[in-house]
N, C-alpha and C positions, 0 to 999 in steps of 0.2 A: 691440701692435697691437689694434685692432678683435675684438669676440666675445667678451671676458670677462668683460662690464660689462654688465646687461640694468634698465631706468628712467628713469625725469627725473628725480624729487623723491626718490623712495624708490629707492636705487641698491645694486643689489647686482652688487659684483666675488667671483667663486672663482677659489682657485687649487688648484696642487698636483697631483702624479700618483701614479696606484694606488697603484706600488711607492716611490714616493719618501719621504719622513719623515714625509706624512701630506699632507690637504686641508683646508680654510678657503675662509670668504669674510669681504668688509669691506663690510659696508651700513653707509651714507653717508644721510642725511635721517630720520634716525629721531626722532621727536619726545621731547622731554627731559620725564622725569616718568614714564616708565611702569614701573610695577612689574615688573619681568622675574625672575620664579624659572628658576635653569640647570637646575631637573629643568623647567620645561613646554618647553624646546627640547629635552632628552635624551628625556623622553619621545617627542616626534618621530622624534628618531634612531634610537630602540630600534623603531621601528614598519619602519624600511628595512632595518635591518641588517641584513647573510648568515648565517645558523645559526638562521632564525626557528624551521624544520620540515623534513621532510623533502622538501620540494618544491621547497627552495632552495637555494644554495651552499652547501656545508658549511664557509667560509671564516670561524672566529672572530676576527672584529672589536667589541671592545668600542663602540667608537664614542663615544667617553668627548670628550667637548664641552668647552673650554676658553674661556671670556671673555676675552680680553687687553686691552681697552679698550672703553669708553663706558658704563660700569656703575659705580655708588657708589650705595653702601649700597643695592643690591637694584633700583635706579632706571634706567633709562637715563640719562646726560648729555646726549643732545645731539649729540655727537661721533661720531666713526667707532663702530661696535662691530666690534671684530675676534675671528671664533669660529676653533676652531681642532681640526682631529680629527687625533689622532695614527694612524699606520699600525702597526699592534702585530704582525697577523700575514699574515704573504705571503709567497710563494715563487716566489721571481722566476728559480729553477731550472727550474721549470714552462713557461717561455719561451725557455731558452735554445737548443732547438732550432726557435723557429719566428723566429730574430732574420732571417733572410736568405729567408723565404716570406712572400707576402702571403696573409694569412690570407681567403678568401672570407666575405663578409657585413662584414667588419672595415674599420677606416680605414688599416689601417698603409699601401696604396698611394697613398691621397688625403692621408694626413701627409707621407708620404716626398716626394713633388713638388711638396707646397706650400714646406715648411721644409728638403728637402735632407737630412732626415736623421728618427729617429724613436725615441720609448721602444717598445723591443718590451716592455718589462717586461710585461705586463699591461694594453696600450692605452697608459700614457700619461694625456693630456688627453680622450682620448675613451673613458674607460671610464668603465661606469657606476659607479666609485667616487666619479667627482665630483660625481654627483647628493648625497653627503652633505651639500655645502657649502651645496646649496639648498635641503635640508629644514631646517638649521639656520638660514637666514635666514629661510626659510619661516613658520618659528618664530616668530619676532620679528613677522614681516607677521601673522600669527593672532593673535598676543597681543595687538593694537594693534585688530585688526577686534574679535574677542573682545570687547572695552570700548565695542567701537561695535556691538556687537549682531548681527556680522554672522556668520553658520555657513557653513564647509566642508566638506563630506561627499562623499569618492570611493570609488565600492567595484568592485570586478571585476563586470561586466555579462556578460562572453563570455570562455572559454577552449574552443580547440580545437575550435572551434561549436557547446559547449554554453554557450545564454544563458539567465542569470536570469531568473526573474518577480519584481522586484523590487518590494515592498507599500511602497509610497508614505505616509508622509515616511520613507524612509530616516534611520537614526540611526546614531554611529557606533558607538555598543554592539551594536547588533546586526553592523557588516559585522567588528569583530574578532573571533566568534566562531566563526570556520574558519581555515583556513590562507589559503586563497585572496580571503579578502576579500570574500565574497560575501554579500548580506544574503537569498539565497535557499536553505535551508539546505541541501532535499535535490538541488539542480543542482551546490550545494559539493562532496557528496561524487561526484557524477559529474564536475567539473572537476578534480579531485585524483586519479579515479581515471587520465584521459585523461593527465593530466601525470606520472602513476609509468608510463604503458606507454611513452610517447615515450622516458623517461628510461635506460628496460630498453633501449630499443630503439637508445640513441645518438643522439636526436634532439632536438626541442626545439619548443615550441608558443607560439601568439601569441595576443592577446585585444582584450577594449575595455574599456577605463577609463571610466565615466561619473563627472560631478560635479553635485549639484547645490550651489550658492549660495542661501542666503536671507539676506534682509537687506539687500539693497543698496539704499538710496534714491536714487528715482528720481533723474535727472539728472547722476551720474556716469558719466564717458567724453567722449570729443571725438569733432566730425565729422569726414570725409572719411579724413584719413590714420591719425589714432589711434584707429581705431574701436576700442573695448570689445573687441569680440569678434575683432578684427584683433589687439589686442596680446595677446590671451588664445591663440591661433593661434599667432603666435609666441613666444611663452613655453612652448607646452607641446608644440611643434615641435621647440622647440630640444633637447628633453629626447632622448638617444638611444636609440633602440629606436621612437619614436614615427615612427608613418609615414601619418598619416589626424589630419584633426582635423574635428569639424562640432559646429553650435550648434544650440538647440530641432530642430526637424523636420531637419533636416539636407538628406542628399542625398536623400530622401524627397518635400521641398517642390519636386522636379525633376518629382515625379509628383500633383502635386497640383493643382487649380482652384486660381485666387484668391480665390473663393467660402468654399473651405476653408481655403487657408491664414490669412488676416486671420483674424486676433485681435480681438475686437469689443469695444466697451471700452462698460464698466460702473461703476455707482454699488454701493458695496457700504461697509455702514456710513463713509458718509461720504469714503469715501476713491475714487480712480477706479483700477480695477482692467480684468482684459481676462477674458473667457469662460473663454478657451485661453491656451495658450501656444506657440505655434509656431515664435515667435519666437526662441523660450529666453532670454527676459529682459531684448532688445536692442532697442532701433529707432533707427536715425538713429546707430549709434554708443552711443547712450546708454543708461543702464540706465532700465528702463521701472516698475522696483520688484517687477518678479515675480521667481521664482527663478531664477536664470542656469543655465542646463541646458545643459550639453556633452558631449561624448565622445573620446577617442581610440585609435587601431587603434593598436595595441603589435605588434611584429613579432615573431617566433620568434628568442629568443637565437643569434646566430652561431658559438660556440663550441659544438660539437658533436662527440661521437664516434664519427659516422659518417667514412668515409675520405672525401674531397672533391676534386677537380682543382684546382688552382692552377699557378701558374707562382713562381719564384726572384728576383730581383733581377738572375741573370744572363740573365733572359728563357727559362727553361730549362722544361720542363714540370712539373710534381712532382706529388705527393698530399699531404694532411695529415690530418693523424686527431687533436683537439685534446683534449688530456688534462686534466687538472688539476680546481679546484672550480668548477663552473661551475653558475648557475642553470637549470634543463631547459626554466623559462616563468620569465618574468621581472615579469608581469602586478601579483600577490600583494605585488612587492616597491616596485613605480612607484607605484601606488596614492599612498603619502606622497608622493611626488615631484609628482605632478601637481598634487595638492592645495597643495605648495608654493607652485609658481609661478601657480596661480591668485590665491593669498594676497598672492604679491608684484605682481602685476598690478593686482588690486583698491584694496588700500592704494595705490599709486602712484595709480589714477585718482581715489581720493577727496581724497588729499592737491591732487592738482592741480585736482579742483572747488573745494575749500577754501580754494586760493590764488586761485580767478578768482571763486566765489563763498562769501564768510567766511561759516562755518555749515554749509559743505556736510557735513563729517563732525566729529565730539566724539570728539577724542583724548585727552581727561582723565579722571583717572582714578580721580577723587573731591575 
């Protein structure tokens, strides 16, 4: 069915559940030639993993990255590339007393009436274990932009409503030198400290993801229904925990003149540029060549060890109090994850400028 498949050109299918033998995806339109080392997608991997720090799940997952197809000698083919992460450590004991409660904040009520039935293991398909599948294609989509000059950089902007002053260009050497991603050093250790008292206290905290893009040449994206920033919305919508997404000015430009929001556009050695940006990178759909600037509101993890009201399966009242390794914020670990599926977003819109107009993106690789 429908939902597992997110692209046109550049297609990435995940599969796989938390507790079950492991996750993968199969991206499909990957252009043949590109040099692909399996350490620059593990690197990826190792950026999301559980057991980062102590702000995260304590759940040891190597995350050890497997190629099954579309790679010779070091290259892509051409062909499907099928990645594949084994499930090494999980305890699916941890759930066996929540298989007949629906857990608040959780899908197991919205799986059960869709499909009739559900993985209590550990969520299933809607656990953040499958974002693995998307950093690992994610991978693939960076290494390919990578060659096309093009950078993504996402780092923690807001935890628990303390926000960064983030000192603009953001690098990603500076957002991994905390736990929490943040390229603002001393709001890091007040984000880390808000997230060890939530964690004391059995509860859990939510943030905002910002990404900037640079690189993108102008005139990738399509109008009307495939806007830019519409398939960029849903790609990082689809991500769970994400509950807010907004582009340049945001819900900001709600409060603004037109005077202020328009972007005024400029000669600047040669090339045509804009003042501002308020756009965050977009107009008509299409990228305008400035940096694509987004954000998104992450929600406070649902698995918490506070006691909570629920109802049973047999419509009965209950409480639940969720034990096990759970992240406290989950902010520090989506970071890779959103930057994924910007990546796959991206690549997908240049590949399809490329097809309508030859030239629009350089996928070779020397």
């Amino acid at each position: 069915m429908a939902g597992n498949t997110f692209g046109r050109l550049f297609r990435v299918t995940t599969f796989g559940e938390s507790h079950g033998r492991g996750v993968g995806a199969v991206v499909d339109g990957v252009p043949p030639g590109i040099p692909l080392p399996v350490e620059y997608i593990q690197r990826e991997l190792d950026r999301r993993r559980p057991g980062q720090s102590a702000v995260t799940s304590r759940r040891r997952e190597p995350d050890t990255v497997q190629i099954l197809s579309g790679l010779f000698e070091g290259k892509t083919t051409g062909t499907p590339l099928m990645l594949f992460i084994a499930n090494e450590e999980y305890r699916s004991s941890d759930y066996e007393n929540l298989k007949d409660i629906y857990r608040p904040g959780h899908a197991d009520y919205t799986y059960e009436m869709k499909y009739g039935l559900r993985d209590w293991r550990g969520s299933g398909r809607s656990s953040g274990r499958e974002t693995a599948a998307r950093v690992a294609a994610g991978a693939v989509a960076g290494r390919i932009l990578e060659l096309s000059g093009v950078e993504v950089v996402g780092y923690t902007l807001e935890i628990g409503g303390v926000r960064a002053e983030a000192v603009h260009p953001v690098r990603t050497e500076s957002v991994e030198k905390n736990a929490v991603r943040s390229p603002d050093e001393e709001r890091a250790k007040e984000m880390i400290r808000r997230i060890e008292e939530a964690k004391a206290a059995g509860d859990s905290l939510g943030g905002i993801v910002e990404v900037v893009v640079r690189g993108v040449p102008a005139g990738a994206g399509d109008p009307v229904f495939d806007k830019l920033e519409a398939l960029m919305a849903h790609a990082v919508m689809s991500i769970g925990g994400v509950r807010g997404f907004e582009i340049g000015a945001g819900f900001g430009s709600a409060r603004m003149t037109g005077s202020h929001f328009n972007d005024s556009f400029i000669v600047e050695k040669g090339n045509i540029r804009s003042e501002t940006n308020n756009a965050g990178g977009v107009l008509g759909g299409i990228a305008t060549g400035e940096d694509i600037l987004f954000r998104a509101a992450v929600r406070p993890p649902a698995s918490i060890g506070k006691e909570q009201k629920t109802v049973n399966r047999k419509k009965e009242s209950a409480a639940v109090r969720i034990g096990g390794r759970h992240d406290p914020c989950i902010v520090p670990r989506i970071v890779p994850v959103v930057e994924a599926m910007a990546r796959i977003v991206l690549l997908d819109c240049m590949l399809v400028q490329k097809a309508q107009k030859p030239g629009g993106i350089d996928t070779e690789s020397g």
